[in-house]
C-alpha positions as CSV (number, residue, x, y, z in Angstrom):
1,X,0.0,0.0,0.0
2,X,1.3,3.3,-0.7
3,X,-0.6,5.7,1.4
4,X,-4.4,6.7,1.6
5,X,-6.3,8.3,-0.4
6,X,-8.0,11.4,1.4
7,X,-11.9,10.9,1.1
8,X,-14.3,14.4,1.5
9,X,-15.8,15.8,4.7
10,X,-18.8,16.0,3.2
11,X,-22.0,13.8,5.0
12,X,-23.0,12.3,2.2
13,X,-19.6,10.3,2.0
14,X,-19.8,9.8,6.3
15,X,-18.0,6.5,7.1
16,X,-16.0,6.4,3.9
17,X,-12.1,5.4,3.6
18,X,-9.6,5.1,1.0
19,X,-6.8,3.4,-0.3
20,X,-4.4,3.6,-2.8
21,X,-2.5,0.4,-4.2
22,X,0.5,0.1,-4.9
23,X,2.1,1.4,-8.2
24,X,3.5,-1.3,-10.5
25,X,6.0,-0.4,-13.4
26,X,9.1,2.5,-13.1
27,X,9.7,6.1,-14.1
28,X,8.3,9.1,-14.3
29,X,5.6,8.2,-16.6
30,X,3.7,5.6,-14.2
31,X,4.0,8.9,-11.5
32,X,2.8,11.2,-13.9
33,X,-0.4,8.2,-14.6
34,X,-3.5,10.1,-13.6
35,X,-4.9,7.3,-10.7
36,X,-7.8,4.3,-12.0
37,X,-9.9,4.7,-8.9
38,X,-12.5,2.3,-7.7
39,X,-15.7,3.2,-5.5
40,X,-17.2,0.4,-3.7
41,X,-20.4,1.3,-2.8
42,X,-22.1,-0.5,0.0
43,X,-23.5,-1.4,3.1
44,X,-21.1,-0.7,5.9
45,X,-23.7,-0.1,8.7
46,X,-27.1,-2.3,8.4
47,X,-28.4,-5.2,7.6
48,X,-26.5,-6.4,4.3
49,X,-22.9,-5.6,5.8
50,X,-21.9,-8.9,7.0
51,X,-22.4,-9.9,3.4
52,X,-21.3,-6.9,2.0
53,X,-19.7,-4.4,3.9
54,X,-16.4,-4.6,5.0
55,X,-16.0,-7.8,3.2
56,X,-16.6,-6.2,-0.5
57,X,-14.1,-3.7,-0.1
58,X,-11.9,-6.6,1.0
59,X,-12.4,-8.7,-1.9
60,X,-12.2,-5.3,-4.4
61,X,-8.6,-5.4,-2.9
62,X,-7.8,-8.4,-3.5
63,X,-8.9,-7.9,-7.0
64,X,-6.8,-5.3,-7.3
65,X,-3.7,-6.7,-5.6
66,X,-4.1,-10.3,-8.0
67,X,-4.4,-8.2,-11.0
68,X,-1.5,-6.3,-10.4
69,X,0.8,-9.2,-9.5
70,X,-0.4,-10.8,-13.0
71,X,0.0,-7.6,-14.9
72,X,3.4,-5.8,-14.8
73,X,3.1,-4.1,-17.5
74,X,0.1,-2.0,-16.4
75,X,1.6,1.5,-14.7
76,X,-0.9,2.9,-13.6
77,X,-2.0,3.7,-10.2
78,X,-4.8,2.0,-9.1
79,X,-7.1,3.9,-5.9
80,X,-10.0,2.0,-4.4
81,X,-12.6,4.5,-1.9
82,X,-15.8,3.5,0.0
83,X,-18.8,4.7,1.0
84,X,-21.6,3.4,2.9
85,X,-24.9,4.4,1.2
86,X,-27.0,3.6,4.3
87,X,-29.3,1.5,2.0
88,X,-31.1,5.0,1.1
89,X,-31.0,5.5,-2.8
90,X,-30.7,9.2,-2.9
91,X,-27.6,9.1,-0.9
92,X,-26.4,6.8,-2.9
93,X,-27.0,8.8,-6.0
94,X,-25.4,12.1,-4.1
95,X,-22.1,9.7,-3.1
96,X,-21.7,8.4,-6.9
97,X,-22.0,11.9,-8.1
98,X,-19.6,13.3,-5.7
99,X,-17.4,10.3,-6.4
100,X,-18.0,10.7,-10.3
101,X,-17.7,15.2,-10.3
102,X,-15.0,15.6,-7.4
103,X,-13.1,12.5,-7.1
104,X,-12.8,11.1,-10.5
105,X,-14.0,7.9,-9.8
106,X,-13.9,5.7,-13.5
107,X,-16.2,2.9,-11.9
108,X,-18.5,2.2,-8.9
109,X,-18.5,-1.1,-7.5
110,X,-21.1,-3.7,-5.6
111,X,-24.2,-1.3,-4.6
112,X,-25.9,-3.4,-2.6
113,X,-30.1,-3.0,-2.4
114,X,-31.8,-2.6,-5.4
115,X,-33.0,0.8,-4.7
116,X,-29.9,2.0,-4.2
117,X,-28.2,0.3,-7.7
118,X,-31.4,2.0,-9.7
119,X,-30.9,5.0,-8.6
120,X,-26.7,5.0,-9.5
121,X,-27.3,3.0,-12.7
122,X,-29.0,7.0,-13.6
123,X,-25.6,8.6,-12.6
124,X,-23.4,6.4,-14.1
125,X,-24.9,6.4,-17.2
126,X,-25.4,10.0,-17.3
127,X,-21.9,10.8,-17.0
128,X,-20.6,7.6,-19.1
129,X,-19.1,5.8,-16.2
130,X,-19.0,2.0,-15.4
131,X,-21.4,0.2,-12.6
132,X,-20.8,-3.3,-11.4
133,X,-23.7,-4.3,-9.4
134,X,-22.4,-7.3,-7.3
135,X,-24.6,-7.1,-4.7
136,X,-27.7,-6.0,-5.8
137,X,-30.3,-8.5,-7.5
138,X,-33.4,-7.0,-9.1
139,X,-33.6,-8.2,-12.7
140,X,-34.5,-5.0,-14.0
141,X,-31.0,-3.9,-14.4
142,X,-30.8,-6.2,-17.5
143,X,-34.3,-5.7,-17.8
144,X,-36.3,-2.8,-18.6
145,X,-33.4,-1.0,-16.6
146,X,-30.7,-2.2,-18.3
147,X,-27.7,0.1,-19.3
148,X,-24.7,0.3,-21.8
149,X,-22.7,1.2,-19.1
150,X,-23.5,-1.9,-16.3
151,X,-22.6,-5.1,-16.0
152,X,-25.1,-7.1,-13.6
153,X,-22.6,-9.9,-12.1
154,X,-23.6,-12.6,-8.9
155,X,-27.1,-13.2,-9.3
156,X,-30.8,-11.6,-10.1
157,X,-34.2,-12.7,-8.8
158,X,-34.9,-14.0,-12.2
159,X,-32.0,-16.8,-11.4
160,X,-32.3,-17.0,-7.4
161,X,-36.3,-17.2,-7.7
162,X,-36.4,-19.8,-10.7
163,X,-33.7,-22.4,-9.3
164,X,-35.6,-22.9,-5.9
165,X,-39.0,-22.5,-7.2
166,X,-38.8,-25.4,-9.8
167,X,-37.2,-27.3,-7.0
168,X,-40.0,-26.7,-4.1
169,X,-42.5,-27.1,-6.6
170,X,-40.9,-30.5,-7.7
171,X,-41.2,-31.8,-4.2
172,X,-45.0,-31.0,-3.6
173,X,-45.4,-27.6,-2.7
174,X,-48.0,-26.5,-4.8
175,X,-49.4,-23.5,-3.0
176,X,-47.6,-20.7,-1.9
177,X,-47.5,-17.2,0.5
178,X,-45.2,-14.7,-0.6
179,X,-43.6,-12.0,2.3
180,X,-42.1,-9.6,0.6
181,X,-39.2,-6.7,1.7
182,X,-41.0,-3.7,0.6
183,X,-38.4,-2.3,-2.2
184,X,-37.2,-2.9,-6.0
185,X,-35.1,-6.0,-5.2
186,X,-38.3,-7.5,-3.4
187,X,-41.1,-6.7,-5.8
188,X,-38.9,-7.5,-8.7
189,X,-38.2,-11.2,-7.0
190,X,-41.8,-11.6,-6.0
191,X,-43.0,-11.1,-10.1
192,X,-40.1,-14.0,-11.0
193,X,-41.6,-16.3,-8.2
194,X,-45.2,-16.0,-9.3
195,X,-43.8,-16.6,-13.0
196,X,-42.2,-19.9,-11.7
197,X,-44.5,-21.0,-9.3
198,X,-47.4,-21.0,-12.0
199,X,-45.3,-22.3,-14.8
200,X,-44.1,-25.4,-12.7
201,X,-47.9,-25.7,-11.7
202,X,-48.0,-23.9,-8.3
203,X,-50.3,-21.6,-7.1
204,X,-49.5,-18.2,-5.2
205,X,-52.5,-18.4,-2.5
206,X,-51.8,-14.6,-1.0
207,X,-48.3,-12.0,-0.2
208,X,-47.4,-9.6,2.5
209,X,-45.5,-6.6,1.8
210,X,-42.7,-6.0,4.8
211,X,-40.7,-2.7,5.5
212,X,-37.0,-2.8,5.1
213,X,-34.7,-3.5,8.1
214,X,-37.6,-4.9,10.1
215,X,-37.3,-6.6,13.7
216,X,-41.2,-8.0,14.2
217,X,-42.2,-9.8,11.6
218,X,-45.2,-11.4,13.8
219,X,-48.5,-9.9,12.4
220,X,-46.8,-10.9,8.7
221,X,-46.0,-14.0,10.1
222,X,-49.5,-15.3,11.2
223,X,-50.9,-14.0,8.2
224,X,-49.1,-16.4,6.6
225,X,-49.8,-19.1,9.0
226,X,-53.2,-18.4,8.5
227,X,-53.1,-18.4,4.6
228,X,-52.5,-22.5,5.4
229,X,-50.2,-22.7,2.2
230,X,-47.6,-25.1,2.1
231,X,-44.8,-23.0,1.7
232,X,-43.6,-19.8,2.5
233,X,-41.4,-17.5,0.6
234,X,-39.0,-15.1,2.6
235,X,-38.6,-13.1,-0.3
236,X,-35.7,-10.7,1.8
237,X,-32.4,-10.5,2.6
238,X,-29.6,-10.1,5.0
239,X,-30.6,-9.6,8.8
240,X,-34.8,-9.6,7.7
241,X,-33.8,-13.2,6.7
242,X,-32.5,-13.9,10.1
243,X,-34.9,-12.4,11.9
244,X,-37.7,-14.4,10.1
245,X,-36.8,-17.2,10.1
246,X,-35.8,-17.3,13.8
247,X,-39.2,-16.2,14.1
248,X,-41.3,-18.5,11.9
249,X,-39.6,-21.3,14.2
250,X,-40.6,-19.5,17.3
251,X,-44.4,-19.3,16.2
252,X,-43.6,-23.0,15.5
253,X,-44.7,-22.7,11.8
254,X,-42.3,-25.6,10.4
255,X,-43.4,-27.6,13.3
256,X,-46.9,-27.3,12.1
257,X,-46.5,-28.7,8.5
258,X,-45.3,-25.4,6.5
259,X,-42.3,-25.2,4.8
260,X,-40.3,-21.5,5.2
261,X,-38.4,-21.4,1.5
262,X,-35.4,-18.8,1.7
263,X,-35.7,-17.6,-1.9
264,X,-31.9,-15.6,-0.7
265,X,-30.1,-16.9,1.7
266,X,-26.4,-16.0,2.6
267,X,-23.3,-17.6,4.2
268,X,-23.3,-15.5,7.3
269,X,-27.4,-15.8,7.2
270,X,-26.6,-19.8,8.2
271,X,-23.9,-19.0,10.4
272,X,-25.7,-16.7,12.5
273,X,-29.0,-18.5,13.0
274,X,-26.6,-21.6,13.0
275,X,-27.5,-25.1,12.0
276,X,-29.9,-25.9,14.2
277,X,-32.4,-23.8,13.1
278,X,-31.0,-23.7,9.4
279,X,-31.1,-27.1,8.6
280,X,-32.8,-28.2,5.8
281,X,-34.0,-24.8,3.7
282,X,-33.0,-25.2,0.3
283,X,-32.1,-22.1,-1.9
284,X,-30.0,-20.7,-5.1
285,X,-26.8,-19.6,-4.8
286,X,-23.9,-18.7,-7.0
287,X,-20.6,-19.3,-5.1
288,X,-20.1,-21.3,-2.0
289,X,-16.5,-21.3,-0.8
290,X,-16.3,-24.8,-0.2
291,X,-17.1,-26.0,-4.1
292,X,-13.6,-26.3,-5.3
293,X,-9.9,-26.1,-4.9
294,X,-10.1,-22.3,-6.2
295,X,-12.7,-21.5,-3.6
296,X,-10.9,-22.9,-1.1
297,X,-7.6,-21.6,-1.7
298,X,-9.0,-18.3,-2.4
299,X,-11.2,-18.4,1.2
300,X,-8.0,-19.3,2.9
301,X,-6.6,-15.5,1.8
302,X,-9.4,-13.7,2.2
303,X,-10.6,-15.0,5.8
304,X,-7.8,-14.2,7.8
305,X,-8.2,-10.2,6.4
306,X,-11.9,-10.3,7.4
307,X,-12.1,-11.2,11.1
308,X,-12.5,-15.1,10.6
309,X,-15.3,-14.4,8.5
310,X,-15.8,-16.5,5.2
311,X,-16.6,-15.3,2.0
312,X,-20.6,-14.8,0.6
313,X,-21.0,-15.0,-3.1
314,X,-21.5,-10.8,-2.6
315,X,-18.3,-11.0,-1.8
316,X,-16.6,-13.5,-4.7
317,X,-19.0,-11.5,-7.1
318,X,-16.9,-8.1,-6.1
319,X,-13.6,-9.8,-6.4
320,X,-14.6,-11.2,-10.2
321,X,-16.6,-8.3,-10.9
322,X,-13.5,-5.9,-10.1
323,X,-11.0,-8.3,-11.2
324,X,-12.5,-8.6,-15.3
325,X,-13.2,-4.8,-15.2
326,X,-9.0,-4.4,-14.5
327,X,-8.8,-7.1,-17.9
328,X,-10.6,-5.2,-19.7
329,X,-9.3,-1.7,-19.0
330,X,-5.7,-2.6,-19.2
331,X,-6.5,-4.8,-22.8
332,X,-8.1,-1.3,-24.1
333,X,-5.6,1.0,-22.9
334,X,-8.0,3.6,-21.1
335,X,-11.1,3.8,-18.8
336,X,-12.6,6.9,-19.0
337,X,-15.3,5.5,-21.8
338,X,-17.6,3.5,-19.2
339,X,-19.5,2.4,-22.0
340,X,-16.1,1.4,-24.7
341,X,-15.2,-0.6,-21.2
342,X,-18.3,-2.2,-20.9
343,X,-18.5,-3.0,-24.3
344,X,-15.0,-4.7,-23.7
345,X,-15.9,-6.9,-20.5
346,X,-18.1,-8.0,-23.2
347,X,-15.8,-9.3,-25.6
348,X,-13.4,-10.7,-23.6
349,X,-14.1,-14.1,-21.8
350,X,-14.5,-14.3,-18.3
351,X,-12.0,-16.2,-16.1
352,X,-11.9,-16.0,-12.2
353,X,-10.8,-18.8,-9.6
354,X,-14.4,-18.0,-8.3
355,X,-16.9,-18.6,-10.8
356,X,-14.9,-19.8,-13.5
357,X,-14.8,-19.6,-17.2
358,X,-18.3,-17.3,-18.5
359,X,-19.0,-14.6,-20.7
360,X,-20.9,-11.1,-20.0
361,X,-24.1,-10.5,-22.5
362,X,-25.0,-8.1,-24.7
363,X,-27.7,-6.6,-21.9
364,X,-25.0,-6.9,-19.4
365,X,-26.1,-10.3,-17.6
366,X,-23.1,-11.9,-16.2
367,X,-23.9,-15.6,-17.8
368,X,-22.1,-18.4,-14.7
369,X,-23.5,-21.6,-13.0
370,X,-25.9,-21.2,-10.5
371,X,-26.4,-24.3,-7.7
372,X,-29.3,-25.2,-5.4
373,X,-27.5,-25.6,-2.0
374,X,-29.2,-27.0,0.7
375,X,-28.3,-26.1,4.4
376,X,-26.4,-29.3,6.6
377,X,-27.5,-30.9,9.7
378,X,-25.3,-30.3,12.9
379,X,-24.3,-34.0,12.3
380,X,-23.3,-33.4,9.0
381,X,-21.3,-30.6,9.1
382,X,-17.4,-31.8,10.0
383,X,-15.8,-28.7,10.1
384,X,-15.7,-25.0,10.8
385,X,-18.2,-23.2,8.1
386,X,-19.1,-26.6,6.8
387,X,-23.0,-25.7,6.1
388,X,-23.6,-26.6,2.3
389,X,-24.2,-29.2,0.7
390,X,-25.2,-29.3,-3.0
391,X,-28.5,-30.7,-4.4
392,X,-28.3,-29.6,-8.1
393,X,-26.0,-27.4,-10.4
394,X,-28.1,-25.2,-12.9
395,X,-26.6,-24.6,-15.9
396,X,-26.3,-20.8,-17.5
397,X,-28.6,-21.9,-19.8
398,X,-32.0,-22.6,-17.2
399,X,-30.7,-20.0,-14.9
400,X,-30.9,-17.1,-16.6
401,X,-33.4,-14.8,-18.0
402,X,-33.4,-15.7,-21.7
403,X,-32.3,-12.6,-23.4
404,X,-35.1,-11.8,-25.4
405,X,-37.7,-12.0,-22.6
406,X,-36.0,-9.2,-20.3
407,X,-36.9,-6.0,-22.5
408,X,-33.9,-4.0,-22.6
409,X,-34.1,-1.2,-24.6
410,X,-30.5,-0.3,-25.9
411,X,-30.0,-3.4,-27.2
412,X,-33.1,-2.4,-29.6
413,X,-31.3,0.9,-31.5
């Protein structure tokens, strides 16, 4: 590391930090370089920041550092800064803008909450500037709001909703009661699950609508009990998951013959609420660090530099994200043309120890495997973050939106 990079005073960037990595190459010219800098964008202080957080800015490092140590001929100074956008959408428009106008940030990274990715999308489009949304899921980003200058990497509800859906439905449960985080990233998942559920032959019986970030989820709970469908769809994220699941089993809903479906469900969801309660919920995932020899060698780096604290696909998803945006800046010799760099993390295969060999659409879709996981018995697991094991790999071809259904309009001029 060479030194910091000094962030601005301003509120709307509260909680940010900087840091610049080091130079590679000699001579005046690689000083003279005007700085590549990086803003990861996230959740540093609520609910998704055990799977964001602290650990995306880590892995956005670690990008950097890999890509550096496999690149010597690229001079130029790379910066990475963060912000934490409070899961509020207009402050994280104000902090891209200020990152984009004052700082002369090239691409904003991870942008967790789907709200919040919307609402930057306009900004970095606007000024011709590149987005990778790792942590946000809402379909519309390759859908009808899909942009030249995004790439969607990770996941979306179309993939996490259809994977699980099929799979539930499969088994016997035919009729369904949706609770839904009221925001982008939950309405768009909660269209995708009715789409599935019908198409396999389910049947949505009824839905609640939930605020964001909340801690009693008992009136939505026995509505649902009440509904008597066989399943129930969590469709939120982060600590809401926790905190209804632990209380679907207080109300003793599984006990009583309905099955609570996790349509997202993260590693650090399943290590807080812990086996015990986890066992058995079945969900869609792309990453688990436990797949493969490149997981696990990767996990063994990035662990140790985030408290103990394993890797969730948000995570992995920054790192490759990051990591391909570096390839394709340094093979086109310049990033201030978010869209020309877009264009070029299209061209170029994808290739990451996390998610492997893959390709990035035309509307931006990050095309990968997807897997439906399902969460270990206490007996089963043998060793420390030991909580997957996997039911099914989904190949790019079922788990993705087919291209011509999502409606993105650039690709039509």
């Amino acid at each position: 590391m060479a030194g910091r990079f000094r962030v601005s005073r301003r509120r709307v960037l509260a909680g940010a930090g900087g840091l610049v990595l080091g130079m590679t190459g000699l001579g005046a010219r690689a000083q003279d370089a005007k700085p590549l800098r990086i803003g990861v964008l996230t959740d540093m202080s609520s609910l998704y920041a055990d799977v964001t957080g602290p650990g995306s800015l880590l892995a956005a490092r670690m990008a950097v550092e890999d890509f550096q140590a496999s690149a010597p001929r690229m001079t130029r100074p790379i910066e990475i800064i963060s912000g934490d956008h409070m899961n509020k959408a207009d402050l994280g428009a104000n902090i891209a803008r200020e990152w984009i106008d004052r700082q002369s940030v090239d691409v904003i990274v991870d942008a967790p909450n789907s709200a919040v990715a919307l609402a930057v999308r306009n900004v970095v489009q606007q000024n011709n500037k590149t987005l990778l949304v790792s942590g946000a899921s809402s379909s519309d980003l390759t859908g009808k709001s899909c942009s030249p200058n995004l790439v969607h990497w990770t996941y979306d509800t179309y993939a996490l909703s259809s994977g699980v859906a099929r799979a539930v439905v499969e088994s016997g449960g035919k009729s369904w009661f949706l609770l839904t985080a009221d925001y982008a990233f939950g309405h768009a998942m909660e269209g995708d699950i009715k789409t599935v559920v019908q198409k396999s032959g389910g049947k949505v019986l009824g839905g609640v609508r939930t605020p964001i970030n909340t801690q009693d989820f008992s009136s939505f709970l026995l509505q649902a009990q009440s509904s008597k469908a066989e399943i129930i769809a969590l469709i939120n994220a982060g600590g809401d998951t926790i905190n209804s699941i632990k209380q679907a089993v207080e109300f003793g809903i599984p006990q009583g013959g309905q099955r609570v479906v996790a349509t997202v469900l993260y590693l650090s969801d399943v290590h807080s609420l812990g086996l015990k309660i986890a066992q058995g919920l079945q969900f869609t995932e792309s990453f688990y660090w436990d797949l493969n020899d490149d997981t696990r060698a990767w996990t063994r780096r990035f662990a140790p530099r985030n408290n103990g604290r394993y890797p969730t696909a948000l995570h992995a998803g920054a790192y490759a994200a990051t990591l391909h945006y570096l390839k394709a800046v340094d093979a086109l010799g310049a990033s201030g043309d978010g869209k020309a760099v877009v264009e070029e993390m299209k061209r170029i295969p994808t290739d990451d120890p996390l998610f492997g060999k893959g390709s990035v659409r035309a509307d931006g879709r990050k095309l990968h495997n997807m897997y439906l996981f399902e969460v270990k018995t206490p007996a089963d697991s043998k060793y420390p973050w030991d909580y997957y094991k996997l039911v099914k790999t989904i190949a790019p071809s079922e788990a993705w939106r087919p291209l011509a259904d999502g409606g993105c309009e650039f690709l039509k001029s």
